[in-house]
N, C-alpha and C positions, 0 to 999 in steps of 0.2 A: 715611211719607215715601216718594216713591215713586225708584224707583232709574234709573230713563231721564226726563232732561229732556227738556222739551215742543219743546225748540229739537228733542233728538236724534229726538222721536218724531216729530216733522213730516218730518225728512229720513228717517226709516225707512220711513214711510205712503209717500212717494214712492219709496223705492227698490222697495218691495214691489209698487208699484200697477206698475211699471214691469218685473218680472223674473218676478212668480208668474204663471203659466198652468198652473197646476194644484195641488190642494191638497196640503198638507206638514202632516204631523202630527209634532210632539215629545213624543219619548218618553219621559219620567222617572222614573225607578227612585231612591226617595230614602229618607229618615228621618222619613216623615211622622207614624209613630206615637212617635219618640220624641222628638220635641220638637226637635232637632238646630236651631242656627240657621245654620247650612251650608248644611240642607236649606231651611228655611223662606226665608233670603233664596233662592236659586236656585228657587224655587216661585215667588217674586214676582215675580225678575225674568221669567219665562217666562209669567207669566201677562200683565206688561204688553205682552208681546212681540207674544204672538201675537193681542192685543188691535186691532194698527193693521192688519191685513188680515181679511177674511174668507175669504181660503183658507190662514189658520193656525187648526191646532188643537192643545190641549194632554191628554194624558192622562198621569193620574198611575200613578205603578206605587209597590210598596215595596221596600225593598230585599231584605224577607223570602222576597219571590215569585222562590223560588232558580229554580223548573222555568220561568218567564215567562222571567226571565232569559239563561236556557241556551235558550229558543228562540228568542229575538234575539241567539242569539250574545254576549250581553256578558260578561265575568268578574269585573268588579268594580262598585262598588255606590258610592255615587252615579254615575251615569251616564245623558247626553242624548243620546239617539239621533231621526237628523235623519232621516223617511219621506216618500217618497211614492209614485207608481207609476214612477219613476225608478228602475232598480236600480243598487244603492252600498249599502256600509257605511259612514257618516259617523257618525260617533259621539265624546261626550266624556266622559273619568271627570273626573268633580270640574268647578266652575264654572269656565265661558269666562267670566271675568270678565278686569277690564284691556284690554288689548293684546289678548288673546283673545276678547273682545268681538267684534272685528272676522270672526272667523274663522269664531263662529254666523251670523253675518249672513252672511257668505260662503256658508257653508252651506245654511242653508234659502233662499234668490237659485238656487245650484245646482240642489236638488232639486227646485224648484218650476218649475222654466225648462230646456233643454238647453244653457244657458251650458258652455261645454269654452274655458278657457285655455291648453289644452295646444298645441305644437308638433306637426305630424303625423307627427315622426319619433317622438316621443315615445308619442303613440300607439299607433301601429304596434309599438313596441318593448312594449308595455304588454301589447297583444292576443295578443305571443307567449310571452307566461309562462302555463304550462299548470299550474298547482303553487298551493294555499294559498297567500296571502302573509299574514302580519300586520304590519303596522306599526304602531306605537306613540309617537308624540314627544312627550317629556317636553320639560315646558313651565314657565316663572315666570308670573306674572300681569303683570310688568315687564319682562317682555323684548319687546322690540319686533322683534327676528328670527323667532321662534318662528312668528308666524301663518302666517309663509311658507311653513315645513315644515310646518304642519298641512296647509294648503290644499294641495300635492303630495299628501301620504298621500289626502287627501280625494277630489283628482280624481283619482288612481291606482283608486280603487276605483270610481269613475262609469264608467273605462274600460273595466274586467275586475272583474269578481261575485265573481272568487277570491281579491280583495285586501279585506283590513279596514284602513281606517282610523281610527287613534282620537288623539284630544286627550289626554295624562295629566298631570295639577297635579302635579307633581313635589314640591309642599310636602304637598299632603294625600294622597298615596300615598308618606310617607317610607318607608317601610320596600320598599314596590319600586324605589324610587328607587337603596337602597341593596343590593339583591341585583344590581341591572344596573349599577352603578359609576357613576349619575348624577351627576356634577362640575359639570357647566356646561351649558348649553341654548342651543340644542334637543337633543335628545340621542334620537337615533333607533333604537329598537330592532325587528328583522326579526326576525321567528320567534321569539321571546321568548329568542333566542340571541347574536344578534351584533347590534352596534352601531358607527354612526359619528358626530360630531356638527357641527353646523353646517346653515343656511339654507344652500342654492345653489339655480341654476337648473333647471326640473325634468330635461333631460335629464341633467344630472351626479348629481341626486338619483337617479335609474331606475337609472345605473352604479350606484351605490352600492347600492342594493337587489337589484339583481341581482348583485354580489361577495356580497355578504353570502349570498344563494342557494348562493352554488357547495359 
């Protein structure tokens, strides 16, 4: 059965034929040797994905391949990380599935294009953080806020190389969910220290990542 209807793959084949100008490779770190069906649907869905364009490509990683891992930067395991010759850290643990759906599609449209939604103040304020950032927004699959603050975290990192942005399923990373006091979503955490939570506008989202800095 396959998990993207043909209505949605029509309107994806267009979205893509109209945004990629240059190729985007997804990166999957998953469960493939042990059968997980976590991993196996999120294999699928990504395979029909990157099926509607020919500047998507799919490689598979395992979750085993700890030193791969650590040289893409990631910490946890499943994880989609979005490339191209675009520099960003856009990346997701656990399936953008739902609501989140919306936010891979966002993503590889980015890094395939020089799409920037951002406000030029916002930029500008982006270009002046000199410092590691990590952000992290824990997410439902049902919440319809959430994409919003991925997509911030996402194009924070398109702006400045020094920011990571990542997607985290708050249900399938319980046990982080519950070391950072995750309640309610989106639920943003800086530095793996400090957190605020809620969707807003990106320059209030930048305030808030830059308090969390101080």
């Amino acid at each position: 059965m396959e998990l993207i209807s043909e209505e949605d793959k029509k309107y994806l084949r267009e979205e893509f034929d109209k945004a990629l100008k240059r190729e985007v490779e997804i990166l999957y770190f998953g469960e493939q040797g042990k059968g997980s069906q976590y991993s196996i649907q999120t294999k699928e869905l990504l395979e029909e994905l990157v099926a509607l364009n020919d500047n998507l490509s799919l490689t598979l990683k395992n979750c085993d391949d700890a030193d791969e891992m650590k040289s893409e930067g990631l910490s946890f395991c499943p994880s989609i990380k979005v490339k191209s010759e675009r520099s960003g850290f856009v990346n997701f643990y656990g399936i953008p599935a739902g609501h989140e759906f919306i936010s891979l599609v966002e993503a590889i449209n980015d890094m395939g294009s020089n799409n920037l939604s951002l406000p030029d103040d916002v930029v500008e304020g982006l270009k002046g953080i000199d410092e590691n950032v990590d952000i992290k927004v824990f997410i439902t699959h049902s919440c319809p806020y959430c994409p919003g603050a991925v997509r911030n975290a996402h194009q924070f990192s398109l702006v400045n190389e020094k920011i990571k942005g990542s997607m985290v399923d708050a249900n399938y990373f319980g046990k982080l969910s519950m070391k950072h006091g995750v309640s309610s979503v989106p639920h943003i955490i800086v530095n793996d220290k400090t957190g605020f939570v809620g969707n807003m506008p990106p320059n209030l989202f930048l305030d808030k990542v830059k308090e969390a800095l101080k």
